[in-house]
C-alpha positions, 0 to 999 in steps of 0.5 A: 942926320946919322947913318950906319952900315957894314958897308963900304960906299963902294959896297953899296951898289949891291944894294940899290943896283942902279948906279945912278941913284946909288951915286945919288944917295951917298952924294946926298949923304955926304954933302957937307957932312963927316964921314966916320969909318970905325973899321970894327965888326958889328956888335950883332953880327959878332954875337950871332956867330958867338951863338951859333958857333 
């Protein structure tokens, strides 16, 4: 399974505001699994601004 975000883990409780079921979801996503931070900006959010500049 593949996820992305703009956000950090630590970000994520904006999101979902509980913060048990936000532990709950990044400990679901990260079990046994590779976690890959590019550390870019996002390719549409780039271009957004670009276009609106």
């Amino acid at each position: 399974m593949a996820s992305a975000s703009n956000s950090s883990f630590a970000e994520w409780t904006r999101t979902f505001t509980d913060p048990r079921l936000c532990a709950a979801i990044v400990d679901r996503l990260t079990f046994k699994g590779t976690n890959i931070e590019t550390g870019t900006d996002s390719y549409r959010l780039n271009q957004t601004r670009a276009s609106t500049s």
